[in-house]
C-alpha positions in Angstrom: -11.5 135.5 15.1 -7.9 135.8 15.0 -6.6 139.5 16.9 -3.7 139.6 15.0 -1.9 140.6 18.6 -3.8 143.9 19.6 -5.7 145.0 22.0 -9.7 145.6 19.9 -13.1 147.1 20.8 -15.9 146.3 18.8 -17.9 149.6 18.2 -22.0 149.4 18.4 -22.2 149.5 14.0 -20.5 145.8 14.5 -17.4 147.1 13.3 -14.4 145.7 15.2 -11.5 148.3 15.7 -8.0 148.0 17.1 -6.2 151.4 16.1 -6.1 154.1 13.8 -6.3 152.7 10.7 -7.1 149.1 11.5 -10.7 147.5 11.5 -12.1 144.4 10.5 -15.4 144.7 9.1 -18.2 141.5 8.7 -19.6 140.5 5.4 -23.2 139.0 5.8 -21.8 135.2 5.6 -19.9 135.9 8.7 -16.3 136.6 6.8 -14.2 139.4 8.4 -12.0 141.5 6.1 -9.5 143.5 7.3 -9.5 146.8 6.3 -6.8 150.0 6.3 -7.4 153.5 6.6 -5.4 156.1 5.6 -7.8 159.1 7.3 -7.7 162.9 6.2 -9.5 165.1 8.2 -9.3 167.8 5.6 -10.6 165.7 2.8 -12.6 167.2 -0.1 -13.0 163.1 -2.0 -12.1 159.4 -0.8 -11.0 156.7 -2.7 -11.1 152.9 -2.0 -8.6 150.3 -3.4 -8.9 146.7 -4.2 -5.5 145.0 -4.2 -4.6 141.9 -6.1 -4.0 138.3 -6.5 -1.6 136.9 -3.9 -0.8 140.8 -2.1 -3.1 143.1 0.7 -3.7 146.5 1.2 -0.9 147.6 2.5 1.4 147.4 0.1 -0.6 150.5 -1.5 0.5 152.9 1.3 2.8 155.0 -1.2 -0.7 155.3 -3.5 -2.6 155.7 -0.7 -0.3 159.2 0.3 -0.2 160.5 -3.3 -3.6 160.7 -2.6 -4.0 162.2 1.0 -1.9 164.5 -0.2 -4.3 165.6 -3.1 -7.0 165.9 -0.6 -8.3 162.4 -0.4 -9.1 160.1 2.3 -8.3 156.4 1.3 -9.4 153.1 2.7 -8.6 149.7 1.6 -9.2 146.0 2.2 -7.6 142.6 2.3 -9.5 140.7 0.5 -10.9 137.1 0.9 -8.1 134.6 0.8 -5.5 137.3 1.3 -3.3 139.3 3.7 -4.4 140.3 7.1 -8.0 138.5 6.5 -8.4 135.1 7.9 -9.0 132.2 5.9 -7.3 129.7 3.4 -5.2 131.7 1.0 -6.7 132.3 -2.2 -10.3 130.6 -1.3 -13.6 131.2 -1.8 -16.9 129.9 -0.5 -18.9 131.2 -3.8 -18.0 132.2 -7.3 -19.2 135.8 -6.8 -17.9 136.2 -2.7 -14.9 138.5 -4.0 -18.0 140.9 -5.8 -20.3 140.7 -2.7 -17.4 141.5 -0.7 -16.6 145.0 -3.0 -19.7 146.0 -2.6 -20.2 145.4 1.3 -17.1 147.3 2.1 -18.2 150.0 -0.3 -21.3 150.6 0.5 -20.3 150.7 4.2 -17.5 152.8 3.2 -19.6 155.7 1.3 -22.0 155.7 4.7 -19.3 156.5 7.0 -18.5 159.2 4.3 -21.4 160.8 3.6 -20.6 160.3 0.2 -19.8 157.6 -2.9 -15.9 157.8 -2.9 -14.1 157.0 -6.6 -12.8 153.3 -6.7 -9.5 151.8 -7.6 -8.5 148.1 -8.4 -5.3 146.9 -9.3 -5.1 143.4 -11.3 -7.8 141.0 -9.9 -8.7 143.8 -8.0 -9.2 145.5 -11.5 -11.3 142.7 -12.7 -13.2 142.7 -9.4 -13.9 146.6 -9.1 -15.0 146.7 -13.1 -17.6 143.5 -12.9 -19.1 145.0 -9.3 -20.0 147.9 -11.1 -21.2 146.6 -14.4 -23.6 144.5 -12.2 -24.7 147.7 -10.9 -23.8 146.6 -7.2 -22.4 149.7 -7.1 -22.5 153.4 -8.5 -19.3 154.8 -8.3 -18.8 158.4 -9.0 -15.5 157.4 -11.0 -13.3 154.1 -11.5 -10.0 153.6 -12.3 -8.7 150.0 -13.6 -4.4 149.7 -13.3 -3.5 146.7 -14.8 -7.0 144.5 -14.9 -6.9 141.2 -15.4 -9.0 141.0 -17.9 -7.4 138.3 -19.9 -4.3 135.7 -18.8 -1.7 134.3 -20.4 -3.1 130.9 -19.7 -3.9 128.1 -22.4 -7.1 127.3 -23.1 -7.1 124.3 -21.3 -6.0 125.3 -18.2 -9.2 127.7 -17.7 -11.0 125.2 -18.7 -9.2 122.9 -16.2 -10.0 125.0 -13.8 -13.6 125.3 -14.1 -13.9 121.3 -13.9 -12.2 121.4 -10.7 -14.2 124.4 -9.4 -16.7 121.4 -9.0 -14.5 119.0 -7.5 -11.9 120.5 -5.6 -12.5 124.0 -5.6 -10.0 124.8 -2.8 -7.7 123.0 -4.0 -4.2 124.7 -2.8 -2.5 125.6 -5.9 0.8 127.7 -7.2 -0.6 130.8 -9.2 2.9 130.8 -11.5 2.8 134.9 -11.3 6.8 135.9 -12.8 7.3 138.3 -9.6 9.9 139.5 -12.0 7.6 141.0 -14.1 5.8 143.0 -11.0 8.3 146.1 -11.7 11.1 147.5 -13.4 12.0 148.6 -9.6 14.1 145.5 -8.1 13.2 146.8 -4.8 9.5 146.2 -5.1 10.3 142.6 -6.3 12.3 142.1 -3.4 10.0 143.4 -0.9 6.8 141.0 -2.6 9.3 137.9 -1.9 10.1 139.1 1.7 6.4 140.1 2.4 4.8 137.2 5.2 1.3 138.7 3.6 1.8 137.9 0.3 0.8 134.5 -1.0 2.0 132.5 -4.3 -1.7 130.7 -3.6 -4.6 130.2 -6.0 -7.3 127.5 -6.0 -9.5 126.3 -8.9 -12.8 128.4 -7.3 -10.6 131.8 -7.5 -8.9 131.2 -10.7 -12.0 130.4 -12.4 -13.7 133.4 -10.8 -10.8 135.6 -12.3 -11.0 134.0 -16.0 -14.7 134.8 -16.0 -14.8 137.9 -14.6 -12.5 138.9 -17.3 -14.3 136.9 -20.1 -17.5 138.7 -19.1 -15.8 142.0 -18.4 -15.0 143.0 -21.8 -18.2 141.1 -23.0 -20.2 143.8 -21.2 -17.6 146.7 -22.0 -20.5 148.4 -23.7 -22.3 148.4 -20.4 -20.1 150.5 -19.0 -22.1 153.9 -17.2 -19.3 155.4 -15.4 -16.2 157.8 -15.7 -13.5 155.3 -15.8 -9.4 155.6 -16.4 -8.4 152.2 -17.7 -4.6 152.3 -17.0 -2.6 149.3 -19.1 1.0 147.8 -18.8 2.4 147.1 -22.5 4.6 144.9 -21.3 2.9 143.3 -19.0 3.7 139.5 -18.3 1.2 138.9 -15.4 -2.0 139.6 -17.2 -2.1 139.9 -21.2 -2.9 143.6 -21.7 -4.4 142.1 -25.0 -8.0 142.0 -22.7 -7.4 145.4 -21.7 -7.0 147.0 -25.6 -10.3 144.5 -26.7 -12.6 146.3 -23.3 -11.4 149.3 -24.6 -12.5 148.7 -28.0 -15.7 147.3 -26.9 -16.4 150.4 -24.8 -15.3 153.4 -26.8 -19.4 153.7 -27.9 -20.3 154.4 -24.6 -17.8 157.8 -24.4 -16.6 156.5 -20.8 -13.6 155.5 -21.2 -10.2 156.9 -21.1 -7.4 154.4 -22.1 -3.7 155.2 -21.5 -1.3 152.4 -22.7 2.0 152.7 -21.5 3.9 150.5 -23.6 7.0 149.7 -22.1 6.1 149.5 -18.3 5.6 146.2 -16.4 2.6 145.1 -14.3 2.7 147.6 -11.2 2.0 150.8 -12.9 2.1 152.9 -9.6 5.0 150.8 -8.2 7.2 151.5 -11.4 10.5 153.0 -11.1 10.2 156.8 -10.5 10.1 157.9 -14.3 7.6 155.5 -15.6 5.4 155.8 -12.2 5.6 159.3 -12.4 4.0 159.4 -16.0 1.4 157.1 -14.7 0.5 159.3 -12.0 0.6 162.5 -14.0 -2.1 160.3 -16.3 -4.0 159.7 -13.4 -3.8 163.5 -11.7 -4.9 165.2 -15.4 -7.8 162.3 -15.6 -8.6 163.6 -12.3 -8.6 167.0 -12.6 -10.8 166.5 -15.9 -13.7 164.5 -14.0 -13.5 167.6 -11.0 -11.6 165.5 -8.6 -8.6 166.0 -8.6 
């Protein structure tokens, strides 16, 4: 296992550790994630986030302290394929490693805690966090989906392109095409996803297909859905096709669930908008909060 440079311990749980913050934790296959801890002594709640396709965990440092500063403790992940984790970019050994993954670092997660902490996924990580928890891997006390790809832009054929090849060449290095442009209204963040070393512009058939199903299945199941959950959706979103987000939400309203807030004119990264669409997003989020007795 790569040491990415420091100095680690490995603690008697199995959990390797280099600094404040820093861990790599072992799924059962023998994958090591890298996680990042954002720690609050003082906390009353925790919250885990699950980053998307091609970026890590620590890109959601500013998230992460709009929480700590309401109280929270926050952990996140790279996951499989991505960031800080080792691996081929964008890979996967199974079809449902990403969802094994979720609920691994979860589970360990609400043990160190004491307690099941809310959960957070951003665009695959969206997709990822929402079909964990319809399986019923997990029990969250709340979710909140920013963004979920839940539906692509891609042509028909191209999903079903990719399934073939799932059994052919499933790590096949591949371009995933995402407009970066489209990430923000904020040039800065664009700028800083084209300079970041951790992000990738990597997919392979296994994970694409993974994604396109996940989705398909997602809203599917929407009336499944058991758990407080903020479904948070970019109008103008040119990475995923908020179109899956509005058909989940129809499929769900039965189960009295959900909370939908469209924001029609905001590109992809809702919480990485420029400061007057981020903070509507965020005062979304805090009264959502405050409403479920979390905030």
């Amino acid at each position: 296992m790569e040491r990415q440079g420091r100095a680690q311990t490995t603690a008697g749980n199995g959990r390797a550790t280099d600094q404040a913050g820093e861990r790599w934790l072992t799924m059962p296959d023998g994958q090591s994630l890298f996680l990042r801890d954002w720690p609050n002594r003082s906390a009353h709640d925790a919250v885990l986030i699950v980053h998307g396709l091609g970026e890590h965990s620590g890109r959601y440092e500013q998230l992460a302290q709009w929480f700590h500063a309401r109280g929270y403790a926050v952990r996140s992940y790279d996951q499989r394929g991505h960031g800080r984790t080792l691996g081929q970019r964008a890979a996967l050994r199974h079809g449902d490693d990403l969802l094994q993954d979720l609920a691994h670092v979860y589970k360990d997660y609400a043990a160190s805690l004491g307690r099941a902490p809310l959960l957070l996924g951003h665009s695959m990580g969206g997709t990822v966090a929402l079909r964990t928890v319809l399986d019923g891997r997990i029990e969250p006390p709340a979710l909140v989906l920013s963004s979920p790809a839940l539906r692509s832009y891609e042509a028909p054929w191209l999903r079903q392109l990719a399934r073939v090849l799932t059994h052919v060449v499933p790590n096949l290095p591949l371009r995933n095409g995402l407009p970066l442009d489209g990430l923000s209204h904020d040039t800065k963040v664009i700028e800083d996803y084209r300079n970041d070393p951790l992000c990738s512009n990597r997919v392979t058939p296994r994970m694409a297909d993974f994604i396109f199903r996940a989705g398909a299945s997602s809203i599917t199941d929407a009336w499944r859905l058991r758990v407080p959950t903020l479904l948070l959706v970019a109008g103008s979103d040119r990475l995923v096709d908020p179109s899956g987000s509005r058909d989940f939400s129809a499929g769900a309203w039965a189960t009295k669930q959900l909370t939908s807030r469209f924001f029609d004119t905001l590109f992809h990264e809702l919480f990485n908008e420029t400061e007057t669409g981020r903070h509507q997003v965020l005062a979304q989020l805090a009264e959502w909060m405050r409403r479920q007795g979390s905030a």
